[in-house]
Each structure stands twice: as structure tokens, then as C-alpha cells.
MARNU-375610 format. One record per residue: residue in one letter; z negated, y negated, x negated of N, C-alpha, C in turn. Coordinates in steps of 0.05 Angstrom, whole numbers, plus 5000, padded with zeros to 4 digits. Atoms other than C-alpha are relative to their C-alpha. Example, Ala and Ser with C-alpha at 12.3 -4.5 7.8 and 13.67 -1.06 7.14 Angstrom:
2
A500050244982484450904754500049764982S500150245016485750214727498649785015
% end
This chain:
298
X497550125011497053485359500550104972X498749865031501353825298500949734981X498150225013502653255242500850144966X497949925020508153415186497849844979X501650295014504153025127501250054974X499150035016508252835064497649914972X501650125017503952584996496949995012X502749944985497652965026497349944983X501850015017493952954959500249754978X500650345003494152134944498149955011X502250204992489751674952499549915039X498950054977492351485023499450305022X499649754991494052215038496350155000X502949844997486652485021497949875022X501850134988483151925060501249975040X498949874984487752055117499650265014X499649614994487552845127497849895011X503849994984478752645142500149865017X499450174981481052055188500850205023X498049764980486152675228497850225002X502049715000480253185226500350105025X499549964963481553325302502750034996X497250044996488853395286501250274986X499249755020492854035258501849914984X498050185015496053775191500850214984X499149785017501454195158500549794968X499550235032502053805084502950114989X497349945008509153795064500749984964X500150065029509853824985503849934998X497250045000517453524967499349964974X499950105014520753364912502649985007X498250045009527753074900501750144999X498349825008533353534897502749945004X497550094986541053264907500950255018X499149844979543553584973497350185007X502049814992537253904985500049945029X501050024974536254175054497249985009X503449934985529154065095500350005031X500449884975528054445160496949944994X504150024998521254205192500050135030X501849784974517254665238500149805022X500650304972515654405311497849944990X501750165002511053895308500149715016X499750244984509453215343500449764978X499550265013510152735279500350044979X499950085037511752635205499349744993X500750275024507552175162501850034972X498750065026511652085102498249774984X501050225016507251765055501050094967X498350015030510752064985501649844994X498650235009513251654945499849984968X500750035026513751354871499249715003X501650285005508650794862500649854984X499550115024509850184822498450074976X501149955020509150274755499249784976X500350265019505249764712500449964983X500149945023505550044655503049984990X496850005003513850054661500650214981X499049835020515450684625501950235029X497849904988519150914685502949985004X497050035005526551064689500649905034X499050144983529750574742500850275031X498349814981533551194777497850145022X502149844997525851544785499649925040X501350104977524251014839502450095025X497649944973531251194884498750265004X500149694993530351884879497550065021X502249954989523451914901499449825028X500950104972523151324952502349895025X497850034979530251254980501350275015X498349614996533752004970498550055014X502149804981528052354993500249985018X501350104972526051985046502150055019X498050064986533151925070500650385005X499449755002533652725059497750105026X502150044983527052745100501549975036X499150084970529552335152501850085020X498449864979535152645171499450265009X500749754993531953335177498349905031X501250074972527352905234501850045016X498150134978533352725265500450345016X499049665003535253445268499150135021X501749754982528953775300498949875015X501850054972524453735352497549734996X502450224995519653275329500049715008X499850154985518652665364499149724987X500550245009515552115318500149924969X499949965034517251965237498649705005X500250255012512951485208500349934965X499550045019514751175146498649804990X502550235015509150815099502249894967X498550135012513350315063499149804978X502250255019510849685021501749765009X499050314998510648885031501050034977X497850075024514148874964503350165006X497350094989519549105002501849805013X499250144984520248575035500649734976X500650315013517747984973498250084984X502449965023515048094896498049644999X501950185002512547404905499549855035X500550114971509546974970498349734996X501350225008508746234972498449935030X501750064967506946235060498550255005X501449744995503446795098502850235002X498149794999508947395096500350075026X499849894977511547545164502450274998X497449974989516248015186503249875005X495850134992522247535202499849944975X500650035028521647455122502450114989X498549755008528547615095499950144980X501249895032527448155043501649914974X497550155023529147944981498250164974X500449985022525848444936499650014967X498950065029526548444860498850244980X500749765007523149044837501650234999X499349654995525749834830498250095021X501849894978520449954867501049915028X498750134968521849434924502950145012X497549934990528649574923501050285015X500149735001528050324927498649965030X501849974974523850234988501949845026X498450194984527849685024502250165009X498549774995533550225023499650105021X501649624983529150795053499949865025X500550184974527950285106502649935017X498150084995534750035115501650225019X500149714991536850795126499350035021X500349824977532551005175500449785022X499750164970533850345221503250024997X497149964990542250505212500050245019X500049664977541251235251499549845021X500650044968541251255322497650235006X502749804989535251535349501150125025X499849814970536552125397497449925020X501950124980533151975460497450195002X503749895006524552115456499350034972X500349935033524752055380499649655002X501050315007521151385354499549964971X501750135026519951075286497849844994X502550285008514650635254501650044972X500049995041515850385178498849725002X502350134997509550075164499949864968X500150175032509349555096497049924997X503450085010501649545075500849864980X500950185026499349095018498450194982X501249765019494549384969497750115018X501149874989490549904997497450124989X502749955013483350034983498250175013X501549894983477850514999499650174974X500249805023474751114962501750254991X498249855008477651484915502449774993X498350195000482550814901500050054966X500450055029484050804828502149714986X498150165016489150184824497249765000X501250185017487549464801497149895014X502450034995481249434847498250094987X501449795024477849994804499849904981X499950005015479749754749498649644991X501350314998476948934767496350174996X502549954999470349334776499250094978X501149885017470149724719500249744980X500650215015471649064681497349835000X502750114994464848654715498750224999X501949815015460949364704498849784982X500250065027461649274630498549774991X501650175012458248564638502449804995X497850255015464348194616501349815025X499550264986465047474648503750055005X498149984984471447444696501449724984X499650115017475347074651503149795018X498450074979480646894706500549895018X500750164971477346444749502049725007X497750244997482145804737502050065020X497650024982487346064780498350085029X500050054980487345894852500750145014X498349964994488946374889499250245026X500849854974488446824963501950265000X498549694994491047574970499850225014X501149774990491648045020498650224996X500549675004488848725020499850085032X500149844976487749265066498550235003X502249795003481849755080501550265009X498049874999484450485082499050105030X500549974970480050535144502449935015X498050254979484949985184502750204992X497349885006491150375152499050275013X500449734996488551045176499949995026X499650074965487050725251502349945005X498350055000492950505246502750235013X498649775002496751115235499850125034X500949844982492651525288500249845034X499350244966493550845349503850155009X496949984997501350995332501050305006X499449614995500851795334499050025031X501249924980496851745393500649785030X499550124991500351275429503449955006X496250015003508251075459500349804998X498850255010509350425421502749985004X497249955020516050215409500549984975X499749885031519650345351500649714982X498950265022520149785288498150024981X501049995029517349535226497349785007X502650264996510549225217498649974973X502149975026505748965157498350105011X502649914992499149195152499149914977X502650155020493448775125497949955016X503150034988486048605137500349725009X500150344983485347915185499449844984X499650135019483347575122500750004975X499649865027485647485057497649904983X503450025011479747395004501649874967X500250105029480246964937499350224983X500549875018480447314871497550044989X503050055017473247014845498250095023X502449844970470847284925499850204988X500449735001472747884901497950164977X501249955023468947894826497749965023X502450084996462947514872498650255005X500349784988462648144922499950244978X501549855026462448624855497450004989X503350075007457048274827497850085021X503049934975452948304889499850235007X500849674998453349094895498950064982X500849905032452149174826497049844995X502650125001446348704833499449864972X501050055031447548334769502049635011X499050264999449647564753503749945011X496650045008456747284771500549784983X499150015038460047114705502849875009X496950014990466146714723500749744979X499050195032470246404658502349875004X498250124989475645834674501049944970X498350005015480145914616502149865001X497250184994486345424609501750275005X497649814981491845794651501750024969X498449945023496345604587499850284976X501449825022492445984535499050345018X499149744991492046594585502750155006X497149785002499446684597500950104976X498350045024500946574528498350314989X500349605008496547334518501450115017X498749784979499547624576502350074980X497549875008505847544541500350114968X500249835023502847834473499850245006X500649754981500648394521503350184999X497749884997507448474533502050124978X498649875024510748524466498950294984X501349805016505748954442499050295020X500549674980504649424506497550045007X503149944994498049284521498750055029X501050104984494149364579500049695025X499850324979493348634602503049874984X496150195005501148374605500749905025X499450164987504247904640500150075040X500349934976505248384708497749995011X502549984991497648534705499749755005X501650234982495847854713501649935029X499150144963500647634763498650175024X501549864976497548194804497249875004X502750094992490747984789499449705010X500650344998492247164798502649985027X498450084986498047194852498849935018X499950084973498346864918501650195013X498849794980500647434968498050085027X502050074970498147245044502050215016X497049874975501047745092498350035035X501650044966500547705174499750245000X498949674989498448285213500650015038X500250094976499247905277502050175013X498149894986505548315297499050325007X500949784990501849035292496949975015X502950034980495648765325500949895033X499350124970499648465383500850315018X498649744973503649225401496650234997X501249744995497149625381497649875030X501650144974493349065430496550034997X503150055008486249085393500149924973X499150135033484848865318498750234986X500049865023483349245264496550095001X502449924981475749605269498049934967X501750165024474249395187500249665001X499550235014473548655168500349994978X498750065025476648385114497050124976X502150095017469548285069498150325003X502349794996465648905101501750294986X498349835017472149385080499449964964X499550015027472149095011497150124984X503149955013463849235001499750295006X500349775013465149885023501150164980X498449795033469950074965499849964987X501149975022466249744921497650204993X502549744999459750214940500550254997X499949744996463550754938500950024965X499149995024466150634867496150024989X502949985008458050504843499650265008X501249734994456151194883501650234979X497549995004461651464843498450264980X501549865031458352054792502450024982
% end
């Protein structure tokens, strides 16, 4: 099997290609270009996983996130339409759908993003379900949560390299449960839907459970083989830095925490019903291997 593969050398994209090792992957490099044409070779599928990631730090320009996760994609997509190939999948985000989540996130969820990011994505999405699909051509556009495994460098990495250092989890007061998603389960995923005639639609993708914030410090500690350190700070007297964070551009600001203290439950009951088995990591055994792999880490 020939697969098109967009954003080959990401996080996603690198841990992917070794998942497809049995597969012939041409890596597509894009960028942006108004009116740009793209002719794709034969092939049986396009992963489209490029994209522009949220940015925490916010020093991106609003326009960055269209160009990269609506244009493209939409520039992309119609070249599918075009040729011979038979399956586009499109790796999307639950924050297209909801920057915040007070139940478990389903699908019938109407989107109501609020981000550049979301929004930009919700688009790209929007897009490829207005086309008519010529007959033997199928979609997927798949909305993962946060995505973990080795080689990961977002705020998982960065929770670990905090408990390294020794320094008590200062964050424990908030209450709070959050998906994730092993990049194993995202990579089976992929390869059930390449290797398979689903029908075509949109699905989340998350691990069968979601895991508390202070699970997640516990499970650190216990690779690392050192005490867990967990500091219940009044919630007040922590927002009130976030939002010094913020005036001053720091590191820890008001976004970072919400990521690290949010409530964001998402189902995956709808892609476990069409792929008709469950997911081959668990929630807890995924998360211990990407913390082991961060410790092995030279």
C-alpha cells in the first residue's frame, strides 16, 4: 500500500512512518501558497497531518493558523478530489470542536470553538464534508486530544521535566480529569482505517480513560523512583500568578494552567464502535511508556 504522508517529520508524523514500516510512504513537504496547485502521484491514501499547532506562547499572527490549517488543507483536498487516490485522512483536533468541556465530549457536540487554532481547523473540516465525494473516494477527519508518546515535547515533557528537578507539584488543589491519547492508539488507528472500508465521517480519538492531573505527577514519580511531592495551594493565589505570567510573558500564564488544571473528558466510543475492537494501549500503561521513554532519553 502507497500512503501520501503530509507533516512526516512531527512528532505524530515520525512515530507514524515506524508504525507504516510495511507500507510505501511518499512524505509530502507543503507549504501555503495562494492558488497554489498540488498534483498527487497514484497512491491509495493521504494522511494529512500538517498543520500549525497551538501556540502557547501566542506570538503567532491570527492569519498563520488559516493559512496553514484551512488553505492548505483545503488546497490539499481538492487535489484528492482530482486524482486517483482513494482515501484522505485528515488529523484534526477536539479543540475544534470545544476550548473548554464541562461533560464527556462527544461528537453530536456542536462546535463552538474559540481559538485561531480551533477555528482554523473547524473550517478545514467544514470544507472537506461540503464536497461531494466521487464514487470509491472516502474520508476520515479524526479530532485527537493531546497526544503522547516518544519524542513528545508538549506540556507532558515539560510536567516531567518539572518533577525531575524535585520541585513539589504545586497544583494539586484543582480537581480535575483529562483526556489524552497514546500515539500507539493514534497510529492503530490510522493503519485499522487505511487498511480497512469504513465509512466515511468524523471521530475523536482518546484513550478509554481519562487520568487526573496529580495521577499523572503520581505515575512520574514512580518511574523516576523518587517521592510524590504534591502542594495544594489556594486556587486564588495561583490564578492571581498566572495572570502576572501573563502581563509579563512568562512561561506559566494563565493558558498554561488551564491546560495543566482543565477538565477535558472526551468519548472514543464512536471510533471504537466502526473500528469494532478497542484501542491495544490502556490509558495508564500508554502514559508509563512516555514517561520511560522521556527518562531513557540521553
Amino acid at each position: 500500500m502507497k500512503i501520501i504522508l503530509t507533516g512526516a517529520s512531527g512528532f505524530a508524523g515520525t512515530n507514524l512512518i515506524k508504525y507504516l514500516s510495511s507500507f510505501e510512504i511518499k512524505k509530502l513537504s507543503l507549504r501555503y501558497q495562494v492558488k497554489q496547485k498540488i498534483e498527487l502521484e497514484d497512491a491509495d491514501a493521504v494522511v494529512h497531518l500538517s498543520g500549525k499547532a497551538h501556540d502557547l506562547k501566542n506570538v503567532s499572527k491570527p492569519q498563520d493558523y488559516y493559512d496553514a490549517n484551512f488553505e492548505l488543507t483545503k488546497q490539499l483536498y481538492d487535489a484528492f478530489l482530482k486524482s486517483n487516490v482513494s482515501k484522505f485522512i485528515f488529523i484534526s483536533s477536539v479543540k475544534a470542536t470545544a476550548d473548554e468541556v464541562n461533560e464527556v465530549l462527544t461528537e453530536g457536540h456542536q462546535p463552538n470553538p474559540q481559538t485561531h487554532y480551533g477555528i482554523s481547523k473547524l473550517m478545514a473540516e467544514e470544507y472537506i464534508r461540503s464536497k461531494t465525494l466521487p464514487e470509491g473516494k472516502k474520508y476520515y477527519i479524526l479530532r485527537p486530544c493531546m497526544i503522547h508518546g516518544p519524542g513528545n515535547k508538549g506540556n507532558l515533557n515539560l510536567l516531567y521535566q518539572f518533577v525531575k528537578m524535585g520541585v513539589p507539584y504545586p497544583l494539586a488543589a484543582y480537581k480535575n480529569h483529562r483526556s489524552l491519547l497514546s500515539v500507539e492508539n493514534f497510529c492503530f488507528t490510522i493503519n485499522e482505517l487505511l487498511n480497512s472500508n469504513f465509512p466515511t465521517g468524523t471521530f475523536h480519538l482518546a484513550d478509554k480513560e481519562s487520568l487526573p492531573t496529580n495521577e499523572i505527577v503520581k505515575t512520574i514519580t514512580e518511574v523516576l523512583n523518587v517521592k510524590t511531592r504534591l502542594w495544594r495551594f489556594p486556587i486564588p493565589l495561583i490564578n492571581s500568578f498566572a495572570k502576572i505570567g501573563d502581563f509579563l510573558k512568562l512561561p506559566f500564564n494563565t493558558e498554561r494552567l488551564n491546560k495543566l488544571t482543565e477538565n477535558y473528558v472526551v468519548s472514543n466510543r464512536k471510533i471504537i464502535a466502526i473500528l469494532g475492537k478497542e484501542f491495544p494501549v490502556e490509558s495508564k500503561d500508554g502514559l508509563r511508556k512516555t514517561i520511560e521513554s522521556f527518562k531513557n532519553k540521553k
